[in-house]
N, CA, C and O of each residue as an XYZ file, in Angstrom:
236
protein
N       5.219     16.560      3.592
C       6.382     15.838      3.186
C       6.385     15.582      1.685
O       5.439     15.973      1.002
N       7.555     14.853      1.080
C       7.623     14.759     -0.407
C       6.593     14.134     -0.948
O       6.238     14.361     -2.105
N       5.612     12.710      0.353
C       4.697     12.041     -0.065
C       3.222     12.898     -0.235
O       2.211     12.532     -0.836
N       3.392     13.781      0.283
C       1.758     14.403      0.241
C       1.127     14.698      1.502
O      -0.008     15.174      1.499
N       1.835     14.430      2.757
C       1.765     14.246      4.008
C       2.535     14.705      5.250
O       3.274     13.918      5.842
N       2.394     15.773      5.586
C       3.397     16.269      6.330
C       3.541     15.144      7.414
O       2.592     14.445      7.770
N       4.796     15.035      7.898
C       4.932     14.141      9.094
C       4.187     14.072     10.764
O       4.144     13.069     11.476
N       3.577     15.633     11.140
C       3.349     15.804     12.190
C       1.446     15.742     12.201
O       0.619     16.296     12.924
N       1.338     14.932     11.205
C      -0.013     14.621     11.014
C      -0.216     12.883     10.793
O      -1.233     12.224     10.575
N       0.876     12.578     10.915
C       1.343     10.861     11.139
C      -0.002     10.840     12.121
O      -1.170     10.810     11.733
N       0.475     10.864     13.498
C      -0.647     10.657     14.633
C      -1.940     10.764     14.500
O      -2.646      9.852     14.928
N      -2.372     11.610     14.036
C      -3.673     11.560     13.669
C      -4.324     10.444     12.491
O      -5.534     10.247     12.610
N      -3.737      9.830     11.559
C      -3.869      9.332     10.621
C      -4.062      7.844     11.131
O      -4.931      6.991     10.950
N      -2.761      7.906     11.917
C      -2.846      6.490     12.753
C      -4.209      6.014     13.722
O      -4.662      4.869     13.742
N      -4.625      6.929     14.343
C      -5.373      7.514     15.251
C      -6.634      6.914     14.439
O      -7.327      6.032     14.946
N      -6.856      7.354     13.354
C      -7.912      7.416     12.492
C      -7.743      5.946     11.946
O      -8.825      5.609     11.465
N      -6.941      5.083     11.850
C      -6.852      3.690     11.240
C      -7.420      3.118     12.345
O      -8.474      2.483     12.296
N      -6.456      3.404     13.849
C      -7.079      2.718     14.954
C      -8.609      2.280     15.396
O      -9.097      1.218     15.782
N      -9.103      3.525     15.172
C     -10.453      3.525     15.293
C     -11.799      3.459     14.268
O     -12.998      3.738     14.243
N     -10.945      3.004     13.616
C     -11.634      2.326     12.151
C     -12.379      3.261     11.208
O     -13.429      2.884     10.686
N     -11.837      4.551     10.956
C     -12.480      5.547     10.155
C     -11.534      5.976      8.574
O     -11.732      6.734      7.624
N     -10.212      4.780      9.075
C      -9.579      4.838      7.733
C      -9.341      3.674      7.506
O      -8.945      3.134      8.539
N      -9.389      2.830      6.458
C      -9.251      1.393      6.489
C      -8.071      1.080      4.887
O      -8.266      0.698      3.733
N      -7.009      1.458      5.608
C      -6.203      1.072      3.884
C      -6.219     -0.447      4.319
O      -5.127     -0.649      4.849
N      -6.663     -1.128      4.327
C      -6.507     -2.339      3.865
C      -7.617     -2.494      2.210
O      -7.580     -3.253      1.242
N      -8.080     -1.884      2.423
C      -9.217     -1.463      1.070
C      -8.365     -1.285      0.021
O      -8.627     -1.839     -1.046
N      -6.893     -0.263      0.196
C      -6.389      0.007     -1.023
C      -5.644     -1.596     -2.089
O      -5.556     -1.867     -3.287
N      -5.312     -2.189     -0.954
C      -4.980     -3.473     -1.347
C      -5.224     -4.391     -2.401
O      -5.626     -5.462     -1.946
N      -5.118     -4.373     -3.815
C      -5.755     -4.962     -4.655
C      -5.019     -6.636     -5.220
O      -5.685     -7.388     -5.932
N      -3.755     -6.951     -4.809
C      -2.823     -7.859     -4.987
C      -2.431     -8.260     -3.522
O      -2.883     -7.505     -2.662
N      -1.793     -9.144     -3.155
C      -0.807     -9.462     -2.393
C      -0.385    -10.550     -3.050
O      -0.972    -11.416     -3.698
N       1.479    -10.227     -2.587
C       2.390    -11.446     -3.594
C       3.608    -11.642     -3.092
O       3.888    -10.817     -2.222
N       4.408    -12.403     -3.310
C       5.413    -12.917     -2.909
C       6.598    -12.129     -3.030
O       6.547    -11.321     -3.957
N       7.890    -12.134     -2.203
C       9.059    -11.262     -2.796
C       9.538    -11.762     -4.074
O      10.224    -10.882     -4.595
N       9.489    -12.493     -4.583
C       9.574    -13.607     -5.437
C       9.056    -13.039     -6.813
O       9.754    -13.015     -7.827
N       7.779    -12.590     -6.742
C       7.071    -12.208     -7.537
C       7.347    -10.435     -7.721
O       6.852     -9.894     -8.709
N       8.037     -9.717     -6.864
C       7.840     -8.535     -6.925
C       8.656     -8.018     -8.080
O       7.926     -7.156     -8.569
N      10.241     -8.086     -9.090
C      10.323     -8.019     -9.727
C       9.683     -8.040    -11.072
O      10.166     -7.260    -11.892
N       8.814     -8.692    -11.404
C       8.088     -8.656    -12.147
C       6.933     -8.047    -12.450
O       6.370     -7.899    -13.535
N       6.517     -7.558    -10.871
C       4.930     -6.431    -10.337
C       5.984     -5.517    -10.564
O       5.206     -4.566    -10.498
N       7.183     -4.913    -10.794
C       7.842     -3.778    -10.834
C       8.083     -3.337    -12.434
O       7.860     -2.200    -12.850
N       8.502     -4.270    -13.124
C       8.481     -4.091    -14.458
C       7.075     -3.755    -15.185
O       7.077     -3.045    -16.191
N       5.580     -4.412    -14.522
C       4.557     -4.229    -14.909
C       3.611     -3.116    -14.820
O       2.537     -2.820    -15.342
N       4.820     -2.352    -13.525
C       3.941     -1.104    -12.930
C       3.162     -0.295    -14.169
O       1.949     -0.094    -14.099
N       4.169      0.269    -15.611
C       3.625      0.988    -16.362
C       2.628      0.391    -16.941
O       2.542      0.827    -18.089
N       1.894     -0.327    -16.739
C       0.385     -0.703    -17.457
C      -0.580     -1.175    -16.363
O      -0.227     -2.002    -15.522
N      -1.771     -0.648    -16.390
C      -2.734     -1.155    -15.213
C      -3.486     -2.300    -15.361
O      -4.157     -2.558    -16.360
N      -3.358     -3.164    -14.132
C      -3.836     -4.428    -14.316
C      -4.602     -4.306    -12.835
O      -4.099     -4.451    -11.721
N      -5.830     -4.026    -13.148
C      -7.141     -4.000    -11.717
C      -7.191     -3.055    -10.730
O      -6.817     -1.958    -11.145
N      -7.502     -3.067     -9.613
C      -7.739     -1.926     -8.809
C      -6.464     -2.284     -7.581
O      -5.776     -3.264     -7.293
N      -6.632     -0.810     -7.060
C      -5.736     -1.366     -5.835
C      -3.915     -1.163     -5.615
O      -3.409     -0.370     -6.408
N      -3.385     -1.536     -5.050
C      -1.623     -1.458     -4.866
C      -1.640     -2.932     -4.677
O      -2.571     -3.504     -4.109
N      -0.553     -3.567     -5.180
C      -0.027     -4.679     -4.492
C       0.830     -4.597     -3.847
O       1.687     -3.809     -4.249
N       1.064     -5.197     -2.749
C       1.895     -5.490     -1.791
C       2.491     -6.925     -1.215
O       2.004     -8.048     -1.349
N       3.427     -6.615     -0.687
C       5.037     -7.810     -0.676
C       4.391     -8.235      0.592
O       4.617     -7.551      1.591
N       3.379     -9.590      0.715
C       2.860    -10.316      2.235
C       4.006    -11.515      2.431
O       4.141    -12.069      3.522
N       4.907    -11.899      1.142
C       5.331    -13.356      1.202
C       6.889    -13.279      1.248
O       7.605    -13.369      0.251
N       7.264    -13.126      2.348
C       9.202    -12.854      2.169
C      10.156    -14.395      2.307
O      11.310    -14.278      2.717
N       9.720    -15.573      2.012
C      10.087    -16.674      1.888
C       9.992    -18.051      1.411
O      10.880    -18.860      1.680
C-alpha cells in the first residue's frame, strides 16, 4: 500500500501484536491531548526525542 504495507498482510501483523512479538506501544514516545495536537503538528519539522506522539486525550 502507499504506507509501506500491503493490506493483505494486515492479519498477520495483527496476529503478531496479539501474541506479543510486535509491541508498537514501544514506538510511542509522547502522548497528548487533542488540545495540544496543533501545536505537535507545527513542531513536526524539528525533532524533539524518540518515538511518535499520539492523540490519548480527546476532552
Amino acid at each position: 500500500g502507499s504506507h509501506g504495507m500491503q493490506a493483505y498482510r494486515y492479519s498477520a501483523m495483527m496476529e503478531m501484536i496479539r501474541t506479543g512479538k510486535l509491541k508498537p506501544e514501544l514506538l510511542v514516545g509522547k502522548r497528548i491531548s487533542l488540545e495540544e495536537a496543533p501545536a505537535a503538528l507545527m513542531a513536526m519539522g524539528g525533532f524533539e526525542g524518540i518515538g511518535i506522539g499520539v492523540v490519548t486525550k480527546f476532552g
